[in-house]
C-alpha positions as CSV (number, residue, x, y, z in Angstrom):
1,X,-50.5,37.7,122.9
2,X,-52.1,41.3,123.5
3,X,-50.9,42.4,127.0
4,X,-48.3,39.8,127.5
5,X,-44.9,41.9,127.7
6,X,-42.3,40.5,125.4
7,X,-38.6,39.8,127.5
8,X,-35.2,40.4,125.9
9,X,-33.2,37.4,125.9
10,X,-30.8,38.4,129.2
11,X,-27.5,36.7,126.6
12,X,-26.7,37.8,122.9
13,X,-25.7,33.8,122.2
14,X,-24.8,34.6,118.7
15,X,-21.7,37.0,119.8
16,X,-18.7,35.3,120.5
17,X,-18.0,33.4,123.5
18,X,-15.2,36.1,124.5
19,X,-16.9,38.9,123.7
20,X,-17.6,41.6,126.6
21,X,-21.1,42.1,124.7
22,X,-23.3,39.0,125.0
23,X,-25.3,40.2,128.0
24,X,-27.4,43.1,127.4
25,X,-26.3,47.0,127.4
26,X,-25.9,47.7,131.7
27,X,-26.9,51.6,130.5
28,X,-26.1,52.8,134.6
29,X,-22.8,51.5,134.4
30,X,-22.0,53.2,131.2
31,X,-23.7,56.1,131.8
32,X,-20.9,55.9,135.5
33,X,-18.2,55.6,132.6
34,X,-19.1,58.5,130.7
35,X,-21.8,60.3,131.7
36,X,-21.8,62.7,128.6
37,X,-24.9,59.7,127.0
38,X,-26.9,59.8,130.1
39,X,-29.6,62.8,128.3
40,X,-29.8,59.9,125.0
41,X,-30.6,57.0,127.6
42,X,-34.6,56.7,127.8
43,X,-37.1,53.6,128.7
44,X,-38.6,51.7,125.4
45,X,-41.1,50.2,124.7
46,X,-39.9,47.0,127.0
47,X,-39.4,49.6,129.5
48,X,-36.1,48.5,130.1
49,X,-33.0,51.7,129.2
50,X,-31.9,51.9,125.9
51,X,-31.2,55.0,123.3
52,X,-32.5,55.3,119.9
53,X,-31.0,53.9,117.1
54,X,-31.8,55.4,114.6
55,X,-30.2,58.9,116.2
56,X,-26.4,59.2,114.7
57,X,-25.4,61.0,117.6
58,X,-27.0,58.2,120.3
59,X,-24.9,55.5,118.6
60,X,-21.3,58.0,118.6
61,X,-22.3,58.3,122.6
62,X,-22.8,54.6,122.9
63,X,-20.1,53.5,121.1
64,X,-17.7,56.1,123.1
65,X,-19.1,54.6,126.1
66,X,-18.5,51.0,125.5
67,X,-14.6,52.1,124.3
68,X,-14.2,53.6,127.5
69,X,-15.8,50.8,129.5
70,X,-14.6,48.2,128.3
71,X,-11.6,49.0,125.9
72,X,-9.5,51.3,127.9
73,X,-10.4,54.3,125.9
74,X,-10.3,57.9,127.6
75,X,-10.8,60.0,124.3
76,X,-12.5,58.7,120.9
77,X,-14.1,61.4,118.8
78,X,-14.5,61.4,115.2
79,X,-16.5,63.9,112.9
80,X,-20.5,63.6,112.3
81,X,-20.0,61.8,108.5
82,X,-17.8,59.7,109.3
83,X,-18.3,55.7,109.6
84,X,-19.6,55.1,113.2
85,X,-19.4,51.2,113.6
86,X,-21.4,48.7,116.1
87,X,-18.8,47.9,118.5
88,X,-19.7,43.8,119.3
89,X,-19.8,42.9,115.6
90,X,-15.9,44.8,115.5
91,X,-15.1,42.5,118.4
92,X,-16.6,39.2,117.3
93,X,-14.8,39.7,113.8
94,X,-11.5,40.1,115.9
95,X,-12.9,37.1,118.0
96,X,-13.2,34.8,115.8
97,X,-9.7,35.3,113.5
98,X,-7.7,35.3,117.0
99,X,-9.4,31.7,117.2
100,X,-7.9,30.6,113.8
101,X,-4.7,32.7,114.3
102,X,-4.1,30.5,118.1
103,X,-5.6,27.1,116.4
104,X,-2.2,25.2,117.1
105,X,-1.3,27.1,119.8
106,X,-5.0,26.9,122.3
107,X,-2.8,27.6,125.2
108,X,-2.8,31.3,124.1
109,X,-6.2,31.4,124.9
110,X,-6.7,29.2,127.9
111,X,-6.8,30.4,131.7
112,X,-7.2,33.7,130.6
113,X,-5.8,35.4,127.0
114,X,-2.0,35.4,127.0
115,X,-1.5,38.6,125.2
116,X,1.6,39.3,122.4
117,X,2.6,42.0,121.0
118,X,4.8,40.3,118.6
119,X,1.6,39.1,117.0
120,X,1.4,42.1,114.0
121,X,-2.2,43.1,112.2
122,X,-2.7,45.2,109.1
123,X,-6.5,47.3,109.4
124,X,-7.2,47.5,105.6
125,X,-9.3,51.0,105.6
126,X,-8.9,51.5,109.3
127,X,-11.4,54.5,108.8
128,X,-11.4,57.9,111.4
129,X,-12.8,55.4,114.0
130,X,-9.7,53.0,114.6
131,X,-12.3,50.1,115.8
132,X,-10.0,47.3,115.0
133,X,-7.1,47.9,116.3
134,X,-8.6,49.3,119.4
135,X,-9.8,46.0,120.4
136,X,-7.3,44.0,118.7
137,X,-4.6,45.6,121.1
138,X,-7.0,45.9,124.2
139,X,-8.1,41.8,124.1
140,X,-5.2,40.4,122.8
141,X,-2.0,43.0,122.7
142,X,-1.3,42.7,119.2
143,X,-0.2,45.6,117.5
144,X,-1.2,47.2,113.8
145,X,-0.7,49.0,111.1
146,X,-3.8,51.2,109.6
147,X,-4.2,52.2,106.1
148,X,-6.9,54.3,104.6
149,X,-6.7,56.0,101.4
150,X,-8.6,59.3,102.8
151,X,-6.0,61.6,104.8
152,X,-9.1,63.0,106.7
153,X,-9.8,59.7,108.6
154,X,-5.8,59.2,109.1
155,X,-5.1,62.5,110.8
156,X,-8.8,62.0,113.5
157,X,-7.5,57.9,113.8
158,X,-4.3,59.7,115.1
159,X,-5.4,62.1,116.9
160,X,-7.3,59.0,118.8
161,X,-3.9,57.4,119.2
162,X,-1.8,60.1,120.6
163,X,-4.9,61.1,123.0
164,X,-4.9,57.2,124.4
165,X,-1.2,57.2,125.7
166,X,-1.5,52.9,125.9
167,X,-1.9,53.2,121.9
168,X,1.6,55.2,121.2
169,X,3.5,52.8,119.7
170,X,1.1,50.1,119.8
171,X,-0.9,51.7,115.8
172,X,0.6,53.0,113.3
173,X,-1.4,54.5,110.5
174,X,-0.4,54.6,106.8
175,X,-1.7,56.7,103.9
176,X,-2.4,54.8,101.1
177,X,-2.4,56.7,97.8
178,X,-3.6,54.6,95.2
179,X,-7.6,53.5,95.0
180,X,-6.7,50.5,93.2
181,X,-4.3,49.0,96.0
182,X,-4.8,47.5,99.0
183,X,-1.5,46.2,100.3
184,X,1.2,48.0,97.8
185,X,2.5,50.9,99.0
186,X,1.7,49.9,102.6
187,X,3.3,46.4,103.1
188,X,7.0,47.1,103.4
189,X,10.0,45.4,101.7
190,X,10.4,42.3,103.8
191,X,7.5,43.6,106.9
192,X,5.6,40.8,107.9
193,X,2.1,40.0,108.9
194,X,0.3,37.6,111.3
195,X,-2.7,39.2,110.2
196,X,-4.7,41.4,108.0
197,X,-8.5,42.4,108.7
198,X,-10.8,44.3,106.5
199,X,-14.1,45.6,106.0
200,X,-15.3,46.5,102.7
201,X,-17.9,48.9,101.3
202,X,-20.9,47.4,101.3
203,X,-22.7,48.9,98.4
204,X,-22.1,49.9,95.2
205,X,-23.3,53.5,95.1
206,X,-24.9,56.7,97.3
207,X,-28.2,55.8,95.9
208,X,-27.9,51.7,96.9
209,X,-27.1,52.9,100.4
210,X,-29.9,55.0,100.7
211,X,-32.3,52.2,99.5
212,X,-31.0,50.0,102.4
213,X,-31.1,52.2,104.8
214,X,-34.9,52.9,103.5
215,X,-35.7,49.5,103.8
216,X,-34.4,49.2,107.3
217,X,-36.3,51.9,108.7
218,X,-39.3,50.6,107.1
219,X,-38.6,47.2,108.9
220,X,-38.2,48.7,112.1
221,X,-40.4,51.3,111.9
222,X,-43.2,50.7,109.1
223,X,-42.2,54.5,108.0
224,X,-42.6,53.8,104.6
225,X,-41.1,57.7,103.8
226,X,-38.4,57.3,106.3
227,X,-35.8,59.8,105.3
228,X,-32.6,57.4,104.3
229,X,-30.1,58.8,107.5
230,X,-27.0,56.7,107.8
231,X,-27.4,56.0,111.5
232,X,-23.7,54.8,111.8
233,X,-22.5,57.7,109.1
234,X,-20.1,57.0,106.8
235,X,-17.9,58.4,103.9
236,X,-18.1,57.2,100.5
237,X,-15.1,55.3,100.3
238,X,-16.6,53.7,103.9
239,X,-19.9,52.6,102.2
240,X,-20.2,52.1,98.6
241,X,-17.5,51.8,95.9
242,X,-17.8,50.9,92.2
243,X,-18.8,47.4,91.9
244,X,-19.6,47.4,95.4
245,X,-18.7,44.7,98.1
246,X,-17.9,41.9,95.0
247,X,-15.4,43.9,93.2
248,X,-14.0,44.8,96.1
249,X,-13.1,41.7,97.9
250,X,-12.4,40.1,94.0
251,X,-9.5,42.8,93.9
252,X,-7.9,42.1,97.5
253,X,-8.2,38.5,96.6
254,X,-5.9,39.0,93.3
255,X,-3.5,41.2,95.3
256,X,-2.7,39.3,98.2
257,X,-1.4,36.1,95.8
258,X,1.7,39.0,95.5
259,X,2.0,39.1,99.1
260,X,1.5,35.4,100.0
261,X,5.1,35.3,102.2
262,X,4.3,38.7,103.9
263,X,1.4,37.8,105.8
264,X,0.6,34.5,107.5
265,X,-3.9,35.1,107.4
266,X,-5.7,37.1,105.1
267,X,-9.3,38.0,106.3
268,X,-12.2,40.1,105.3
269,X,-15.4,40.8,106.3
270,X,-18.1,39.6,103.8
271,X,-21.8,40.4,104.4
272,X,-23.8,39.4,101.4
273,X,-23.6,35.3,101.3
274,X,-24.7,35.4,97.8
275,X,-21.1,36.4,97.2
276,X,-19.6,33.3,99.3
277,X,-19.6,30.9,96.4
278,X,-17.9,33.4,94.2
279,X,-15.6,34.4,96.7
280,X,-14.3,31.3,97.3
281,X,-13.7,30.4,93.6
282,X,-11.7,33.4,93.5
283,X,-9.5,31.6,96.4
284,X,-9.3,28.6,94.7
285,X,-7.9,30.4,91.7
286,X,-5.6,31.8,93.2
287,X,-3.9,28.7,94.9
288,X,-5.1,29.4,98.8
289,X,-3.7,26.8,100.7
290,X,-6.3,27.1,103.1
291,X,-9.5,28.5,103.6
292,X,-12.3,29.6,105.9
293,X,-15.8,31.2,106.8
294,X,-16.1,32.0,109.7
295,X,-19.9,33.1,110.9
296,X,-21.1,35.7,112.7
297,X,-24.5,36.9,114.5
298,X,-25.4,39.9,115.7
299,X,-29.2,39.9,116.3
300,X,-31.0,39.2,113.3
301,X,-28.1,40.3,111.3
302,X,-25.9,37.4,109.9
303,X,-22.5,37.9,108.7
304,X,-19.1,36.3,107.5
305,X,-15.3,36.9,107.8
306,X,-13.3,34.9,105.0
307,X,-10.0,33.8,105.8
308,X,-7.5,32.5,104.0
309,X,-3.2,31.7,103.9
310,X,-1.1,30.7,101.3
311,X,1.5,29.0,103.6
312,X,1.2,25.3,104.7
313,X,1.0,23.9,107.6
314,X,4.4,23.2,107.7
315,X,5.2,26.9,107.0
316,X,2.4,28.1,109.3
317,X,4.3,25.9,112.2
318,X,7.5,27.2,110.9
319,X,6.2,31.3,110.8
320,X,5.0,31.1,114.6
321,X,8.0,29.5,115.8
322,X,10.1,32.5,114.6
323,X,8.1,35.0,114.6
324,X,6.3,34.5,117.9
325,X,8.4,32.8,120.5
């Protein structure tokens, strides 16, 4: 083993089979599209380009980079704390729902992705960053509504929007004003959804987040003292709420049974499995008509979007036909 230089698999095969991410970073042709992260590009220890992760500011270059390469971004800037999210997890979360949302209708995404704007998403805590609409509207057209409960990360998410003329008209961001919400006081009187998307605070406090971030350094870098910096940022209402990622989820479960003829899918993001089983007793509970996990990889991280519709298939059918056609 000592010696022998370790290669990089050349194809993410975890990421989905659409996504614009499975082969590794191509640093000179990002660097061509915005040349503002060539000084954070350096060799590691494979010798091959790459920047370092662990630097908050690296990762706010990279990911600008990637929305400008790939996403048809000219201008994304949000402020230092805020949540600063890996771009090919965003994508493969929009991935995979677009597969369940075209199940019955495959020929949307065959010889090339047919996009439709009729197709309608709500971005439950579409944070300063915008990440899901973004690349909801530049792979597949659809448009969105964001809501986000801090007016902060509404006023830089539209300050993204007016700066990127292709998104006028295309996002619209919402304020919502009660913590205990997620889809009153947003969803309209009779406003319809194809689509909803989410992804939860992962922990339950400051002090939880820190601990994982600690133990992720220490992982990566054995630095047992590693001061706990948030690499990707993040607000408190981004990271950790009371109860953490459980209560969370638990709460939009219970609240979208109110909204089951507004929106066709329900979806959220869930990264602890442990909370799969629960989760999905929740659904049962609350009558789902169908429900699904969809997996995800992204290195040696492994997560999970639940989905779930309270229509039948004979409603689903009857939904598409009006509402996309």
């Amino acid at each position: 083993m000592g010696g022998v230089k370790r290669k990089h698999p050349k194809e993410k095969v975890t990421l989905h089979i659409r996504s614009k991410h499975r082969n590794r970073y191509d640093f000179d042709a990002l660097i061509t599209t915005f040349p503002d992260l060539k000084p954070f590009v350096q060799p590691n220890a494979y010798n091959d380009l790459s920047i370092n992760f662990f630097d908050p500011q690296a990762v706010k270059m990279l990911n600008t980079a990637l929305l400008m390469h790939y996403y048809k971004i000219s201008f994304w800037e949000i402020p230092a704390n805020f949540l600063c999210p890996p771009i090919p997890g965003r994508a493969d979360y929009i991935h995979n729902v677009a597969d369940v949302l075209y199940r019955d209708v495959p020929e949307m995404l065959e010889e090339g992705i047919k996009k439709n704007s009729k197709i309608k998403c709500l971005d439950i805590g579409v944070g300063a960053n915008c990440i899901y609409p973004i690349i909801g509207e530049a792979e597949y057209g659809w448009t969105f509504v964001g809501s986000d409960i801090d007016a902060k990360a509404i006023e830089v998410a539209e300050n993204i929007i007016k700066k990127n003329a292709h998104l006028r008209g295309k996002i619209e961001l919402r304020q919502q004003s009660s913590s205990r919400d997620f889809f009153k006081g947003i969803i309209k009187e009779r406003e319809l959804f194809d689509l909803t998307v989410c992804n939860p605070p992962f922990h339950g406090s400051l002090e939880e987040a820190q601990r994982g971030t600690r133990r992720k350094l220490k992982n990566l870098q054995g630095d047992k003292k590693a001061k706990p910096t948030l690499n990707f940022g993040g607000q408190a209402n981004e990271l950790w709420c009371d109860g953490g990622e459980m209560k969370f989820v638990k709460d939009m479960i219970y609240q979208s049974r109110q909204f089951a003829n507004s929106c066709l899918w329900f979806s959220t993001l869930v990264s602890k499995e442990s909370n799969l089983p629960i989760v999905h007793k929740l659904l049962e509970r609350v009558e789902a008509k169908e429900v699904g996990t969809l997996p995800m990889g992204q290195g040696n991280k492994i997560s999970r979007v639940v989905i779930w519709t309270f229509l039948s298939k004979e409603k689903q059918k009857d939904w598409r036909l009006k509402r996309w056609e």
